[in-house]
LOGU-646214 format. One record per residue: residue in one letter; x, y, z of N, C-alpha, C in turn. Coordinates in steps of 0.02 Angstrom, whole numbers, padded with zeros to 5 digits, always signed. Last residue first. Example, Ala and Ser with C-alpha at 12.3 -4.5 7.8 and 13.67 -1.06 7.14 Angstrom:
! LOGU-646214
S+00642-00112+00354+00684-00053+00357+00645+00002+00394
A+00660-00284+00390+00615-00225+00390+00660-00165+00390
This chain:
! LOGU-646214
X+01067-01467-00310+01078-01491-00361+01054-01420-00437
X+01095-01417-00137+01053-01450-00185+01101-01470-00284
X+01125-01314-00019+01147-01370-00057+01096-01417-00102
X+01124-01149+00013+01080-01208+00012+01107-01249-00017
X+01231-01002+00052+01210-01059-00005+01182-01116+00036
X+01155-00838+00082+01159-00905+00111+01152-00967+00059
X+01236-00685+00093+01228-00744+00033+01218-00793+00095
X+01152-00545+00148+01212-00609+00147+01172-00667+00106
X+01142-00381+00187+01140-00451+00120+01209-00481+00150
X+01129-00349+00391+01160-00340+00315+01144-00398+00244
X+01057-00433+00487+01075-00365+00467+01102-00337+00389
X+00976-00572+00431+01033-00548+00430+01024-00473+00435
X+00788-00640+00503+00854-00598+00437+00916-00576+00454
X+00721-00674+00596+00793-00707+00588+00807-00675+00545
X+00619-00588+00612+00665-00586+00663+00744-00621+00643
X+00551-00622+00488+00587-00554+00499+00640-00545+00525
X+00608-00776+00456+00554-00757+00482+00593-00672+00471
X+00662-00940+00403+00643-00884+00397+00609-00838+00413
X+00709-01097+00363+00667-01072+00377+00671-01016+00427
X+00778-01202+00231+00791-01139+00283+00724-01105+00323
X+00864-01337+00186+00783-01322+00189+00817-01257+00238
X+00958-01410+00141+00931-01372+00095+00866-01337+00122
X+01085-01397+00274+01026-01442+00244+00989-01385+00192
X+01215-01333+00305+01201-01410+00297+01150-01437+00273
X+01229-01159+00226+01192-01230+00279+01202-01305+00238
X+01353-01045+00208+01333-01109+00179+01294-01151+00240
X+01371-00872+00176+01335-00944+00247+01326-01001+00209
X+01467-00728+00172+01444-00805+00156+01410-00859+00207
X+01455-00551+00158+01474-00629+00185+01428-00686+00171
X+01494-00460+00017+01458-00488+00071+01461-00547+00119
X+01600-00408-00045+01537-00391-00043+01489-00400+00025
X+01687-00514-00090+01709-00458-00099+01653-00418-00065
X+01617-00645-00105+01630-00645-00039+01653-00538-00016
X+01578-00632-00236+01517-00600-00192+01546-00587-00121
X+01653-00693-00300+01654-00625-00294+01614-00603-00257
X+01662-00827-00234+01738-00770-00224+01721-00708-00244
X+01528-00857-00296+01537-00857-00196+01589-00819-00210
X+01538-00887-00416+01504-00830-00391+01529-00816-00330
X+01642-00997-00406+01685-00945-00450+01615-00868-00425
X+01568-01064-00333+01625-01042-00291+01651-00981-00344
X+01478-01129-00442+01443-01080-00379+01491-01057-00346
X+01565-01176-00545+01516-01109-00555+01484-01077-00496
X+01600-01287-00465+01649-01250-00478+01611-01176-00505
X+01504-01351-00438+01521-01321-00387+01570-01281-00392
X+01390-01338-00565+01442-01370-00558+01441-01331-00507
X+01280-01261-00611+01276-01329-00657+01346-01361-00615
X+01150-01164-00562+01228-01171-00570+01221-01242-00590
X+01030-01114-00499+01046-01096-00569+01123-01097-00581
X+01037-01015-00373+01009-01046-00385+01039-01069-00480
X+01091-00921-00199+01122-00943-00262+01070-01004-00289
X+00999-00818-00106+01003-00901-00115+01044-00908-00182
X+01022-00677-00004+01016-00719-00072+01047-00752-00080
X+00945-00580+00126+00950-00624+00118+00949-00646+00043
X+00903-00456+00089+00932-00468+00171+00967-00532+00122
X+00905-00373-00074+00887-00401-00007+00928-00407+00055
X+00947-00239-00144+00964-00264-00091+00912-00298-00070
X+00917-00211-00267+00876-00263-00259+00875-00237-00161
X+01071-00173-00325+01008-00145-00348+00949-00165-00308
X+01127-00284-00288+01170-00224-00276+01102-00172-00279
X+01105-00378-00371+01077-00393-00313+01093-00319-00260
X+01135-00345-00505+01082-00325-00494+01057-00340-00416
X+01281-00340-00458+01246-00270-00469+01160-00285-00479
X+01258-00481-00501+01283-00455-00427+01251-00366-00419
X+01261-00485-00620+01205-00522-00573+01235-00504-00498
X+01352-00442-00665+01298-00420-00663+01251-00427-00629
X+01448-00509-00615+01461-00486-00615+01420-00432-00613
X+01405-00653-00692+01416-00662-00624+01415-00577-00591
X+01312-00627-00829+01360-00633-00805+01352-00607-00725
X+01144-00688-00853+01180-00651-00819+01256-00676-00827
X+01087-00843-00908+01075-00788-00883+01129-00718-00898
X+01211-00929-00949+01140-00917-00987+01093-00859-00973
X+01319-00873-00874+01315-00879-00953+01257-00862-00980
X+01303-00863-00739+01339-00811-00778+01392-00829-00839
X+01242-00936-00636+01263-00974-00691+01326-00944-00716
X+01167-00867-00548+01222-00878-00557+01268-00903-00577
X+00992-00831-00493+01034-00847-00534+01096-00853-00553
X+00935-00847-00339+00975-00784-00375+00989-00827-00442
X+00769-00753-00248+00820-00809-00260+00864-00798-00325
X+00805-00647-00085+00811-00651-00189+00853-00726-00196
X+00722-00575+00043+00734-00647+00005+00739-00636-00071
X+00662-00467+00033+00688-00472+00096+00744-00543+00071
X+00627-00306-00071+00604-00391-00056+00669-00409-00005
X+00524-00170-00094+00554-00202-00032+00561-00279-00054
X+00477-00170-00250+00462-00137-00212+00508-00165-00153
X+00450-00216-00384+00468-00269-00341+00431-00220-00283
X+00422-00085-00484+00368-00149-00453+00376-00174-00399
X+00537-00014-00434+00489+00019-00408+00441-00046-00408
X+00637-00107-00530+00646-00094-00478+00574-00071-00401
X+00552-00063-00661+00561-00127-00604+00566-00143-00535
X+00597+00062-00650+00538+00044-00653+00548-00045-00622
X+00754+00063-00674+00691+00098-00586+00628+00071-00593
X+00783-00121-00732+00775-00034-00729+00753-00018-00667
X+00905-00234-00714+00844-00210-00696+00841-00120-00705
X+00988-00320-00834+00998-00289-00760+00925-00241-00764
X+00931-00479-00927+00967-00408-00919+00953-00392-00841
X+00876-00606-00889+00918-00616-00955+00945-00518-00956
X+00833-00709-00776+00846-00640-00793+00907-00658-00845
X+00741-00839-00751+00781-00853-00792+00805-00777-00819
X+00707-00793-00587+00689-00839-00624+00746-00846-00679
X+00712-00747-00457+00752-00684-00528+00721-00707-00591
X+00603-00726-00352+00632-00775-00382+00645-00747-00432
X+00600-00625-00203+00576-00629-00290+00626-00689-00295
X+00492-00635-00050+00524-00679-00089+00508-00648-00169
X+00438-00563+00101+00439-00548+00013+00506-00567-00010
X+00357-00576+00240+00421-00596+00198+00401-00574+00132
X+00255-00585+00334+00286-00542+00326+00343-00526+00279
X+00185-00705+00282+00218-00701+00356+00265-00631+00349
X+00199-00683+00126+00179-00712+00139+00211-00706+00234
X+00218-00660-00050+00217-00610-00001+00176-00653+00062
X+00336-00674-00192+00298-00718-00155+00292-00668-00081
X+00361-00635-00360+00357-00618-00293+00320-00636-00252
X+00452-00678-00503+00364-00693-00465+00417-00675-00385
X+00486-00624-00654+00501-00631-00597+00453-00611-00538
X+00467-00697-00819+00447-00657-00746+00483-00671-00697
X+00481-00663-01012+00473-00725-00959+00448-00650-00894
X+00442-00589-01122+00434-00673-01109+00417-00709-01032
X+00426-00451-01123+00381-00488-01061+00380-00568-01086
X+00510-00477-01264+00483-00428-01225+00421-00452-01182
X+00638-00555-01345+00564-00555-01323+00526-00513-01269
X+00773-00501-01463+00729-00500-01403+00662-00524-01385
X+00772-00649-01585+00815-00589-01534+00767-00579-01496
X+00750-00765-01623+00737-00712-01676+00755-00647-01635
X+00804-00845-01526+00840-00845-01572+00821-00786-01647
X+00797-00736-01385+00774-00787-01422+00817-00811-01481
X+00823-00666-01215+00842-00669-01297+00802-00731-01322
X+00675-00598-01117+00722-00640-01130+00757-00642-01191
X+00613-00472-00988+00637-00497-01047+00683-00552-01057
X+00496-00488-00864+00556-00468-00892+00565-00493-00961
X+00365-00409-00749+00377-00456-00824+00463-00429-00822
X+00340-00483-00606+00358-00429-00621+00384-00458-00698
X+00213-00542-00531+00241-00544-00559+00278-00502-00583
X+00135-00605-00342+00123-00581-00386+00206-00556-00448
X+00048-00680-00224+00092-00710-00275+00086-00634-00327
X+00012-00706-00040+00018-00643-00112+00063-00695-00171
X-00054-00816+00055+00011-00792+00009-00016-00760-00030
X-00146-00887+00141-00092-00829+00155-00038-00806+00154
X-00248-00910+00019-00243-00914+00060-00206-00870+00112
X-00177-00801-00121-00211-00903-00104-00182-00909-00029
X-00195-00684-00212-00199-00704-00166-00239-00772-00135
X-00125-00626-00376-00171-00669-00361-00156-00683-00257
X-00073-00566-00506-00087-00531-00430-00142-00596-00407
X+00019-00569-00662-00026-00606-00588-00009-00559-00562
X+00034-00541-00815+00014-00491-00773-00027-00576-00691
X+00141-00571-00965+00091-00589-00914+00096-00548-00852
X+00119-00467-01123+00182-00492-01043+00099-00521-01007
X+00133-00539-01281+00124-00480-01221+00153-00510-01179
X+00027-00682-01312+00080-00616-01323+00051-00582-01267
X-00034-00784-01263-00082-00779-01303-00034-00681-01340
X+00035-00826-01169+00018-00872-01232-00009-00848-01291
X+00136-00719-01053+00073-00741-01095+00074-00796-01131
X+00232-00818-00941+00225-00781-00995+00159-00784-01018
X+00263-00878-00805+00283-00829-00818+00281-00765-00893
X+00096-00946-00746+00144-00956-00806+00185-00874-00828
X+00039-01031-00635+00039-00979-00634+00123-00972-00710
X-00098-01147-00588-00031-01135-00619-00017-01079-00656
X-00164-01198-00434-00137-01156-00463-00080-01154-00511
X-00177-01357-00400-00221-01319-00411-00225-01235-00446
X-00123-01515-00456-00102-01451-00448-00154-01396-00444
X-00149-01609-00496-00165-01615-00439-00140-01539-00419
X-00100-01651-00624-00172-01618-00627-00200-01605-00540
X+00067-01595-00650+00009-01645-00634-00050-01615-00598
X+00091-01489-00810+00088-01493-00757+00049-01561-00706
X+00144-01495-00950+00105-01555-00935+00114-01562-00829
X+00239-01412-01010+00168-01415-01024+00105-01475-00992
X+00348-01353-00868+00324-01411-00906+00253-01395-00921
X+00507-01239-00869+00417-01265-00873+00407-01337-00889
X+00636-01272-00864+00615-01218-00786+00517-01215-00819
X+00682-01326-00929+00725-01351-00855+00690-01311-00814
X+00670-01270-01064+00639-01326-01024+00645-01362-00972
X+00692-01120-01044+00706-01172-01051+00671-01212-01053
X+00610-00987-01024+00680-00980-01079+00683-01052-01081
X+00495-00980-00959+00487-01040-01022+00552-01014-01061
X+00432-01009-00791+00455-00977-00839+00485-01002-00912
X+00295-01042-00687+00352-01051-00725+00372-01003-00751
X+00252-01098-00507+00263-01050-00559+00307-01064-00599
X+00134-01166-00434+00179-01169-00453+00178-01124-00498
X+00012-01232-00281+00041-01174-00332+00106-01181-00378
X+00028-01342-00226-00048-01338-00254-00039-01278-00302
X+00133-01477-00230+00144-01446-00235+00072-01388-00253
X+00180-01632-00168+00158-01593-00229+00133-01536-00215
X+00353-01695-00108+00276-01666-00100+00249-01607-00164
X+00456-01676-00209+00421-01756-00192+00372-01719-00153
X+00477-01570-00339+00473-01554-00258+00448-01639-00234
X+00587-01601-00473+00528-01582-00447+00527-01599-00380
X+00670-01561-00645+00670-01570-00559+00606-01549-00494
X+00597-01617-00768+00667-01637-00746+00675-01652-00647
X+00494-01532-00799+00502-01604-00789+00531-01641-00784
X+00450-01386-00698+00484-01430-00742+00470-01522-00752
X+00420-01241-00584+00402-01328-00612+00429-01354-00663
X+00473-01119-00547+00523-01143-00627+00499-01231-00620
X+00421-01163-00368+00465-01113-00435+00497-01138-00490
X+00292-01211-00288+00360-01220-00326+00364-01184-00383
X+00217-01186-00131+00218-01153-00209+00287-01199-00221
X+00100-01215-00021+00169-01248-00058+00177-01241-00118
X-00002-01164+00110+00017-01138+00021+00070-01175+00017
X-00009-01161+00253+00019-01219+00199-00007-01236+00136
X+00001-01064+00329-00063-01073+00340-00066-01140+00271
X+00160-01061+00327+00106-01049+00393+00045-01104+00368
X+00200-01072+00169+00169-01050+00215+00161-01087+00267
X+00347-01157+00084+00288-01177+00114+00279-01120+00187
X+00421-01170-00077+00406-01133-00020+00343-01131+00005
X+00547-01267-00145+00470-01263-00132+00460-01216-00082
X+00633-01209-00296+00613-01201-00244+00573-01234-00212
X+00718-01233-00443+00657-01245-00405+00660-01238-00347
X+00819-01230-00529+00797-01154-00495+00724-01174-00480
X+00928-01348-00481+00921-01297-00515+00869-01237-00510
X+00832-01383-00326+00892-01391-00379+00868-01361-00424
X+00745-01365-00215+00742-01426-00248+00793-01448-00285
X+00759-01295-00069+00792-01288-00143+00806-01363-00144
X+00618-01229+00041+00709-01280+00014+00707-01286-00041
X+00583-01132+00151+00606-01118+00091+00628-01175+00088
X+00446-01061+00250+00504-01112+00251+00516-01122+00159
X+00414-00930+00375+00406-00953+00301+00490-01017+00270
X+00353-00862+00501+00370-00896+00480+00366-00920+00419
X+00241-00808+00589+00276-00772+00548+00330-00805+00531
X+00187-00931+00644+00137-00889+00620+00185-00830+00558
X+00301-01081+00617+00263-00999+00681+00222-00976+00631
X+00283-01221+00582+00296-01172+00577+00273-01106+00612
X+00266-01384+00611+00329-01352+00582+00340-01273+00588
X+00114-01364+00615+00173-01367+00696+00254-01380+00679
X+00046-01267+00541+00076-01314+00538+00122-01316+00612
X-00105-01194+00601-00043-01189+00556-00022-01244+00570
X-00270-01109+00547-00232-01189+00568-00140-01166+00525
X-00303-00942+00584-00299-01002+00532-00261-01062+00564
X-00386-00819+00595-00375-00846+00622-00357-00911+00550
X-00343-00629+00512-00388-00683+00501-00353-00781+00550
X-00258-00560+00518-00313-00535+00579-00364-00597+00561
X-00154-00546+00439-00139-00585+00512-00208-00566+00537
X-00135-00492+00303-00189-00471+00328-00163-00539+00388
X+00012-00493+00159-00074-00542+00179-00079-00504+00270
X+00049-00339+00093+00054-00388+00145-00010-00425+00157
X+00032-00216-00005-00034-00266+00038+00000-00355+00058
X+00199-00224-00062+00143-00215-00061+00101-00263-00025
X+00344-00181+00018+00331-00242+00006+00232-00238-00010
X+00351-00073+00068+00386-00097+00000+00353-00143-00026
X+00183-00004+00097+00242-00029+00116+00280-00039+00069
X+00112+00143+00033+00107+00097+00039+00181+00056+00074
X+00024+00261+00170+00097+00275+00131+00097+00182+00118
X-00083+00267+00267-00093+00288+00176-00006+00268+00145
X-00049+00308+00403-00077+00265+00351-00069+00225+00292
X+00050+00425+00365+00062+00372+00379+00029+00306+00354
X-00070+00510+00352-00020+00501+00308+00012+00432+00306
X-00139+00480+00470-00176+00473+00405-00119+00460+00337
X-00042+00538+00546-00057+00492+00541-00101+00441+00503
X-00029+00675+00496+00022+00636+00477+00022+00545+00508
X-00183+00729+00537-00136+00725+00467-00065+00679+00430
X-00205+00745+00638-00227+00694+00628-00195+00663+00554
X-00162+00858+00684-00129+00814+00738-00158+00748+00687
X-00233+00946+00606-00155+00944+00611-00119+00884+00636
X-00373+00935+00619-00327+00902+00554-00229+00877+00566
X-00372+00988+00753-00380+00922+00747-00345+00894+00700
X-00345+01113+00717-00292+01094+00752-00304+01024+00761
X-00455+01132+00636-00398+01164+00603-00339+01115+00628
X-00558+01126+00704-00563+01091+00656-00493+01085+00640
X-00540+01252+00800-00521+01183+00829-00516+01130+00745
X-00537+01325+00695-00492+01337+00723-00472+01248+00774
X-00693+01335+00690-00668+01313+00632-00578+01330+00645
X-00734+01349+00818-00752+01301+00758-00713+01290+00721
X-00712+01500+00806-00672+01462+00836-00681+01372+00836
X-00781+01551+00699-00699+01552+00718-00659+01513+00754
X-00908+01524+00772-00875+01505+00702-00810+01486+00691
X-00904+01619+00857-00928+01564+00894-00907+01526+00803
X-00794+01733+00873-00821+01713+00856-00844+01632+00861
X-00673+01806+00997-00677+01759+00940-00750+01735+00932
């Protein structure tokens, strides 16, 4: 063999071995560019490093507080709001139960499920050590469809990926589907009037699979049990005593399970 040949033979058997780890590499997660752990940060002595704490304000507010203590709230409003304020928040504008034009000015991020200006709104924004980013959906109007009115915001943060359904007014395509990508946590809508029927909104969680979904977006206990009996068909049920949950990889459920939060 040639002093070439064989050069170019080792080259050959290097690629090989190096190839599917490069591959690997390269292959993105579900859950896109995960925030980065290699950076040192102050955490809260509420929370582990991979840790992410959730409580449900009522109707479809959330607050969800990072590690490194991002405190986003979901569907801000001026009805129901988090008593700690809050530096991120996200809306959506089918109602007025889920924006307010008059966010308080202490707010440092406000992240609005719709253009203003038309079209669909587009975030990717990274604050601190949270991903925030949007997936547009549609809403009815009274002149009929609106196309990228409203969103559904994905929160990426300790390893977790939180979508909030927000105000879903249809069942999700592949394309959608393919945005979200892996989410571990769906917060859910279950009204199944204004949104979704109950029924759908199940197929779309059917679609979605998370580990873990929060019923959000009910007006009576009698609308969250009439979801819970069908979902029980499906999946099992966890009701906690306190509205606040806190969350990590390690604690996810093997299988989707509904965990209801008590709130309002």
């Amino acid at each position: 063999m040639t002093r070439l040949a064989f050069l170019a033979s080792a080259c050959a058997a290097i690629l090989a071995f190096a190839t599917p780890a490069a591959a690997q590499a390269s292959k993105p997660e579900g859950c896109p560019r995960l925030i980065s752990r290699d950076q040192p940060r102050i955490i809260p002595a509420s929370l582990r490093e991979d840790e992410l704490l959730i409580r449900f304000v009522g109707h479809a507010t959330f607050l969800i507080e990072t590690p490194g203590g991002v405190r986003v709230a979901t569907d801000y409003n001026d009805y129901v709001r988090p008593q700690t304020l809050p530096n991120v928040i996200t809306m959506n504008r089918a109602h007025s139960t889920h924006y307010t034009n008059n966010p308080d000015p202490g707010i440092a991020h406000v992240l609005r499920g719709w253009n203003p200006n038309g079209g669909a709104a587009e975030h990717d924004v990274t604050i601190q050590d949270m991903r925030i980013r949007n997936v547009a959906t549609n809403i009815r109007g009274w002149e009929g469809t609106e196309r990228g009115g409203n969103s559904i915001f994905v929160f990426e943060a300790s390893q977790l990926c939180v979508a909030h359904l927000g105000h879903l007014h249809h069942e999700l395509t592949v394309e959608h589907l393919s945005q979200l990508g892996r989410i571990d946590i769906a917060l859910v809508p279950v009204d199944g009037s204004y949104t979704l029927s109950k029924e759908q909104m199940l197929e779309v969680v059917r679609s979605i699979q998370p580990m873990v979904v929060v019923p959000m977006h009910y007006f009576s206990a009698h609308t969250l049990n009439q979801f819970l009996d069908l979902a029980r068909e499906r999946f099992p049920i966890e009701t906690l005593a306190s509205p606040v949950v806190t969350l990590s990889r390690q604690k996810l459920p093997r299988r989707t399970t509904v965990m209801v939060l008590p709130g309002r």
